[in-house]
C-alpha atoms as an extended CHARMM CRD file, in Angstrom:
* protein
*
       138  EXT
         1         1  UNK       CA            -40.7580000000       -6.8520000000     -122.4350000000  PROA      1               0.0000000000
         2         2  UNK       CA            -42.8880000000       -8.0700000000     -125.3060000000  PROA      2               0.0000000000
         3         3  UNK       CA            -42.2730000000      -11.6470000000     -123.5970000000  PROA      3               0.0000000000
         4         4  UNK       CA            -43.1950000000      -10.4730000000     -120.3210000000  PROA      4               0.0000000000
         5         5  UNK       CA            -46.6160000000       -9.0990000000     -121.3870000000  PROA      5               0.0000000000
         6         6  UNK       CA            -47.5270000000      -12.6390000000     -123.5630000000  PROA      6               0.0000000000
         7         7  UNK       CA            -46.8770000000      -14.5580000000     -120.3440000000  PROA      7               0.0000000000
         8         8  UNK       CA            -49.0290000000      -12.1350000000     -117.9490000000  PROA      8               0.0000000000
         9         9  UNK       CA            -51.5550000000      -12.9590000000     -120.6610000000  PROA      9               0.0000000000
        10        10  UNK       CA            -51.6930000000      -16.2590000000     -120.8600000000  PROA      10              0.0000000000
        11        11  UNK       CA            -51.4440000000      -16.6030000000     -117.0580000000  PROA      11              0.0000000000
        12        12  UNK       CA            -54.6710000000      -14.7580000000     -116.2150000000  PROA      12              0.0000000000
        13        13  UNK       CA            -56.2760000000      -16.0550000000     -119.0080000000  PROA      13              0.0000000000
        14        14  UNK       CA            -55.2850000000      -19.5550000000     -117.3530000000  PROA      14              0.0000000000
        15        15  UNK       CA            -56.8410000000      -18.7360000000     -114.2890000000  PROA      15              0.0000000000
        16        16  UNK       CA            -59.8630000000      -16.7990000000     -115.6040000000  PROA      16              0.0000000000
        17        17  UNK       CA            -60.3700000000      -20.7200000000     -117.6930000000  PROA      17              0.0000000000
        18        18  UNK       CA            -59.8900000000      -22.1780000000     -114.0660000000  PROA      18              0.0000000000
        19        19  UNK       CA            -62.4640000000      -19.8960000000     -112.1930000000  PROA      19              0.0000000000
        20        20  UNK       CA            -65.1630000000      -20.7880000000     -115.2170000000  PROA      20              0.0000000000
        21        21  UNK       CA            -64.3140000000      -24.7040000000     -114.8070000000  PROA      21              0.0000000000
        22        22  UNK       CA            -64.8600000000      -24.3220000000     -110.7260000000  PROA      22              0.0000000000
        23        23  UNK       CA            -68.3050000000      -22.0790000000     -111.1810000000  PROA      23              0.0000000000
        24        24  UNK       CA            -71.5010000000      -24.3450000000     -109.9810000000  PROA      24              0.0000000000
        25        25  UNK       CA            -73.4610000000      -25.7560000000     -112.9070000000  PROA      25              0.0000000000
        26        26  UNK       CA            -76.6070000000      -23.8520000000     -113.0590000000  PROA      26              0.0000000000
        27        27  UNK       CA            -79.9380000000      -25.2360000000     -111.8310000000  PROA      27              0.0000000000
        28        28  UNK       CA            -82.2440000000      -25.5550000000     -114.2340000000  PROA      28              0.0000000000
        29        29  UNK       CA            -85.2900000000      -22.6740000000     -114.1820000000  PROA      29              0.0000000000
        30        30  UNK       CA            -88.9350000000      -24.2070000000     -113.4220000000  PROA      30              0.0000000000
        31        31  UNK       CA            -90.9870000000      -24.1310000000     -116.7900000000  PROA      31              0.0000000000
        32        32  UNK       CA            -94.0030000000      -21.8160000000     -117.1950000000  PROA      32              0.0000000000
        33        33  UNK       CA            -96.8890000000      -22.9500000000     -116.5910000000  PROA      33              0.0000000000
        34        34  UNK       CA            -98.9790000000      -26.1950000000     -117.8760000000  PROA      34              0.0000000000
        35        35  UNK       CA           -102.2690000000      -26.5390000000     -119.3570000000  PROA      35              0.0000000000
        36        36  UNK       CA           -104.4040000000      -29.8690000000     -119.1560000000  PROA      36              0.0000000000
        37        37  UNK       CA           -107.7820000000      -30.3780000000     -120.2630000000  PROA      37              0.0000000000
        38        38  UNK       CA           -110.3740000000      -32.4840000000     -117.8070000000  PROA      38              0.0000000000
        39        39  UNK       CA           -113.7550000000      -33.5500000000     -118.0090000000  PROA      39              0.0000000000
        40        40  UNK       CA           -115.5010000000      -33.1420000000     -114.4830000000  PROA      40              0.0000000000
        41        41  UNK       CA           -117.1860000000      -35.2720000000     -112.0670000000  PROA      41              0.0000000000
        42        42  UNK       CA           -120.4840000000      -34.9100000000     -110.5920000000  PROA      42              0.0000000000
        43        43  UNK       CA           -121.0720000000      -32.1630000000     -107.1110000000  PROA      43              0.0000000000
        44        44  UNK       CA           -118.1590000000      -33.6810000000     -104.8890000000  PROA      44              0.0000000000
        45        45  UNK       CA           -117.2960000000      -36.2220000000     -107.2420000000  PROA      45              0.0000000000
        46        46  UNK       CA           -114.2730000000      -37.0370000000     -109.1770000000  PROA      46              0.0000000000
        47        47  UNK       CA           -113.9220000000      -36.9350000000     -112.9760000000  PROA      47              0.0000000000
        48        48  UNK       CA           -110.7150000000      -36.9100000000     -114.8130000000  PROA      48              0.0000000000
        49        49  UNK       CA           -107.5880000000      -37.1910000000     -112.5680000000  PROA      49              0.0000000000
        50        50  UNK       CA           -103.8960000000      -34.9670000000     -113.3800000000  PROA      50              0.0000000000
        51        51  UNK       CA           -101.4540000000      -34.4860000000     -111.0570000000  PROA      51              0.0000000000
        52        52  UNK       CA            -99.8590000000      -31.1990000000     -110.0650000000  PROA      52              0.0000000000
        53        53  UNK       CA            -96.9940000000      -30.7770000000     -112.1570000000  PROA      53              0.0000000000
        54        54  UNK       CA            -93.5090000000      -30.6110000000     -110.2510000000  PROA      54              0.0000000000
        55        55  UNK       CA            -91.7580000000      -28.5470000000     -112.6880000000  PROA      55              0.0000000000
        56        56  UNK       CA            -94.2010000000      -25.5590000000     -112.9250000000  PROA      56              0.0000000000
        57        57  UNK       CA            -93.7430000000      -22.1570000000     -111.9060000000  PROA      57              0.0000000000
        58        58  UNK       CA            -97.4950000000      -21.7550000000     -111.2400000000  PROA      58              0.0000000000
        59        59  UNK       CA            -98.7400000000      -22.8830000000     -107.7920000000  PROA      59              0.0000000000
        60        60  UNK       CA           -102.2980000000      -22.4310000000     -107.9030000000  PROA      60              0.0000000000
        61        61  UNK       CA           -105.2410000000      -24.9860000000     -109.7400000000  PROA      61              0.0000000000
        62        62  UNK       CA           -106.4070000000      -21.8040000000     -112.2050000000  PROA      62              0.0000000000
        63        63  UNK       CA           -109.6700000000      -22.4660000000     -114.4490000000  PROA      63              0.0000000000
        64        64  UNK       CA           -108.8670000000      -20.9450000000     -117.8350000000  PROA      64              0.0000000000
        65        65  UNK       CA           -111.7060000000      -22.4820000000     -120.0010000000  PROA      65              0.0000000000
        66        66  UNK       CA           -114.6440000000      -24.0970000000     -119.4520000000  PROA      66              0.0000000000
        67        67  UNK       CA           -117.7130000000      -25.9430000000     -121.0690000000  PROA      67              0.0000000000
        68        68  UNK       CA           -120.8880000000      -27.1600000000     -120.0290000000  PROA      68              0.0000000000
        69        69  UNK       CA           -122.1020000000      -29.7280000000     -121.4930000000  PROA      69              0.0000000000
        70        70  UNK       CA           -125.8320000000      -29.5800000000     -121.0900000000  PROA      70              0.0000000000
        71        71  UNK       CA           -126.1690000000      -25.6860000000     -121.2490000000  PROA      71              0.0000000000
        72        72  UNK       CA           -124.7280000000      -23.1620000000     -122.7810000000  PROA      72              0.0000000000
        73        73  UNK       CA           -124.6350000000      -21.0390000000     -119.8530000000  PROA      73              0.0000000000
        74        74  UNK       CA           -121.5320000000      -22.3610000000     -117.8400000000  PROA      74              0.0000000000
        75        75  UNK       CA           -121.4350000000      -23.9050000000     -114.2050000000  PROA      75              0.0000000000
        76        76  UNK       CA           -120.1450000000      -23.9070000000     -111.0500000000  PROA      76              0.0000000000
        77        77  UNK       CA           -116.5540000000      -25.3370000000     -110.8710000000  PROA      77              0.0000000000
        78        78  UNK       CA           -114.4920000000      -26.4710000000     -107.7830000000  PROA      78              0.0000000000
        79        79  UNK       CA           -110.8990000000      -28.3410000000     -107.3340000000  PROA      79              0.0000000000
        80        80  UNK       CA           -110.7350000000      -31.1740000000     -105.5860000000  PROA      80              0.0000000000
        81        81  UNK       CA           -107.2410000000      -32.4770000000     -104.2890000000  PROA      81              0.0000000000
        82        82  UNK       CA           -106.4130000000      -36.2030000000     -102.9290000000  PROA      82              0.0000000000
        83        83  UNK       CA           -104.3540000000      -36.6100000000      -99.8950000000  PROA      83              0.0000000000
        84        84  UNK       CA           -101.7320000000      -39.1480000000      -99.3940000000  PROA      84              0.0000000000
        85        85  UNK       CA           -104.6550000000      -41.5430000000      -97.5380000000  PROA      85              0.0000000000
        86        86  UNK       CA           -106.5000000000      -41.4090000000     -100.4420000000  PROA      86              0.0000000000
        87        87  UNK       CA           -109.7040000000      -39.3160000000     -100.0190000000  PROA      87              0.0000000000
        88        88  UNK       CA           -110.7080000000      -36.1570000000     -101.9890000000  PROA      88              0.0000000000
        89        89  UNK       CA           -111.3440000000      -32.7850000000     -100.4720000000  PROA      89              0.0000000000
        90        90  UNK       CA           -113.1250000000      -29.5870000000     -102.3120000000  PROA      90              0.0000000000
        91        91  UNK       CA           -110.0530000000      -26.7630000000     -101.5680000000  PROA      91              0.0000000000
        92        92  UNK       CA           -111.4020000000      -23.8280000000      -99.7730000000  PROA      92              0.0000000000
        93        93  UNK       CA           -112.7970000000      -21.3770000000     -102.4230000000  PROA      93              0.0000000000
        94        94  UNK       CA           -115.4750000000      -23.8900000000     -102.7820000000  PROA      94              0.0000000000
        95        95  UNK       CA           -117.4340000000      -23.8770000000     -106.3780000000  PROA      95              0.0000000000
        96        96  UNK       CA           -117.0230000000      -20.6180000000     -108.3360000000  PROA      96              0.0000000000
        97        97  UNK       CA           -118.8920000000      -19.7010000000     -111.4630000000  PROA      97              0.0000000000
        98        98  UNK       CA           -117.8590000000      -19.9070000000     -114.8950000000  PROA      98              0.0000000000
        99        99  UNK       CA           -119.8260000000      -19.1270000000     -117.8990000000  PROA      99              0.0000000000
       100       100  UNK       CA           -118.8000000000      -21.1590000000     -121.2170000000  PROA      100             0.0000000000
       101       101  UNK       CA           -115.3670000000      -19.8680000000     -122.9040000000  PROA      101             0.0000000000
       102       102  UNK       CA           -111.7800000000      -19.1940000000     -121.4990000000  PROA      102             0.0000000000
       103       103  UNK       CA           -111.1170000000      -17.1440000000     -118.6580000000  PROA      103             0.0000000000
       104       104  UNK       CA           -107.5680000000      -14.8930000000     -117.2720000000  PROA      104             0.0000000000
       105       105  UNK       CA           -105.0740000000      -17.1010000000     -115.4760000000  PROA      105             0.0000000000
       106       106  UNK       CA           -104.5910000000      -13.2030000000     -113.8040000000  PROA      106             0.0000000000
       107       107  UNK       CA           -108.1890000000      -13.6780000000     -112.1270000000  PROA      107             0.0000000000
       108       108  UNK       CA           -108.3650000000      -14.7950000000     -108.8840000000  PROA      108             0.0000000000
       109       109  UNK       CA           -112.0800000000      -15.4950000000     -108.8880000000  PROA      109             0.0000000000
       110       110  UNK       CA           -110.7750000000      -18.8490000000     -111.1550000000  PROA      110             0.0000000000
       111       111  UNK       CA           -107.5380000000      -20.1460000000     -109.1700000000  PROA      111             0.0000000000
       112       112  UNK       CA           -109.8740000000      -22.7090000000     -107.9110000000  PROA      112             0.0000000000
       113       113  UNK       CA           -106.9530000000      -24.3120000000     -105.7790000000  PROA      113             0.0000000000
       114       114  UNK       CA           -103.4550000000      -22.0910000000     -104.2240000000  PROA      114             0.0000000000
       115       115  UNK       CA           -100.2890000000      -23.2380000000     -103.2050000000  PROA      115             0.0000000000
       116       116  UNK       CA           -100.8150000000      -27.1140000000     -104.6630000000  PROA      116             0.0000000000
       117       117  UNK       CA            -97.5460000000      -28.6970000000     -103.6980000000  PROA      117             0.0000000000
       118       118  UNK       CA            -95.9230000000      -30.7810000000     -106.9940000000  PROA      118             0.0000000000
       119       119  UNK       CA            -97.0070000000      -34.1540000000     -107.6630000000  PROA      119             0.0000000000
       120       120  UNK       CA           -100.8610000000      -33.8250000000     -106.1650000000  PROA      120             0.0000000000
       121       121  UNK       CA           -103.2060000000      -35.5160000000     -107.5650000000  PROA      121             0.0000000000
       122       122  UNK       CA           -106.5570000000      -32.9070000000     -108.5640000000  PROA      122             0.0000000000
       123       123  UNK       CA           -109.7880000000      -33.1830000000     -110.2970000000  PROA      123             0.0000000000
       124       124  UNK       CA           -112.6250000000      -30.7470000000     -111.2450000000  PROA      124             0.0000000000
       125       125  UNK       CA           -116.2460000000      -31.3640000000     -109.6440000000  PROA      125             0.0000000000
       126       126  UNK       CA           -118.9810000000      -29.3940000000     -111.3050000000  PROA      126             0.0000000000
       127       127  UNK       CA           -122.2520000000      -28.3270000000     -109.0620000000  PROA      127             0.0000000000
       128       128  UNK       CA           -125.2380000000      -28.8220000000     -111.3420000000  PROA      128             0.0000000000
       129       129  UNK       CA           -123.9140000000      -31.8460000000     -113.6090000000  PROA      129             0.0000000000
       130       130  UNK       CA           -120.2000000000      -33.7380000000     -114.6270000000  PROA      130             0.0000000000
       131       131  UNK       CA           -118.6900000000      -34.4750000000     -117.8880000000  PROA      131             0.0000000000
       132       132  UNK       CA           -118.0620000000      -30.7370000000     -118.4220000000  PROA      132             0.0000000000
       133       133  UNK       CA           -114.5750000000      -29.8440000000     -120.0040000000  PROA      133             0.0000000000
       134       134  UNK       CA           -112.4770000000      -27.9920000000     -118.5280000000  PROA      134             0.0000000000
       135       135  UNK       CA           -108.7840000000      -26.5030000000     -118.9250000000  PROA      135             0.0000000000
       136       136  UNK       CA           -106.4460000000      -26.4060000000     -115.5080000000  PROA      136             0.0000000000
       137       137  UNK       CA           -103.3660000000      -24.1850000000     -115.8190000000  PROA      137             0.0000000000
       138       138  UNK       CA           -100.8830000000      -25.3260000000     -113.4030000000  PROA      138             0.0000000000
């Protein structure tokens, strides 16, 4: 009996071995988000260029710090993408205002660009003045 019992064993252990082996190799979870810092062009220019990372969970442009640098007030702040033919667009929020210091990735008033697809190329145009800094979670 004792025989009989060691064999059941070792068979469905065999086959529970099996089922593991044959399970689909997990796919691998996007990262949080990613922070990079910019300085900013001119009103509708272009100033530092990132691109959208492809491996972030986030899929909005969100201003979480800025810095003027000729007041100490803060500025106006807009995302600008480029398309695959090459030209920049200001996404549709437009400029938004930012005094100096960080701001919540949780406020909408900063996600200055939504649903960036992976890969896109973006910049940060200020409205009175460029060569601000700024930090872009995405």
């Amino acid at each position: 009996m004792k025989r009989t019992v060691i064999a059941g064993a070792l068979a469905l252990a065999s086959a529970a071995t099996t089922c593991v082996a044959l399970a689909p190799a997990a796919v691998a979870a996007p990262q949080s988000c990613v922070t990079s810092s910019l300085t900013t062009g001119g009103y509708g220019g272009v100033g530092t260029i990132r691109h959208k990372s492809s491996s972030s969970s986030c899929g909005d442009l969100n201003l979480t710090y800025s810095n003027d640098s000729t007041t100490n007030i803060g500025d106006r702040y807009a995302g600008r993408l480029r398309s695959s033919s090459g030209s920049w667009s200001t996404c549709s929020k437009g400029y938004v205002w930012a005094s100096d210091g960080s701001h919540s990735i949780n406020d909408s008033t900063y996600w200055l660009c939504t649903n960036v697809q992976g890969g896109t190329p973006f910049t940060v145009a200020s409205y009175y003045d460029g060569g601000d800094s700024v930090r872009i979670t995405h």
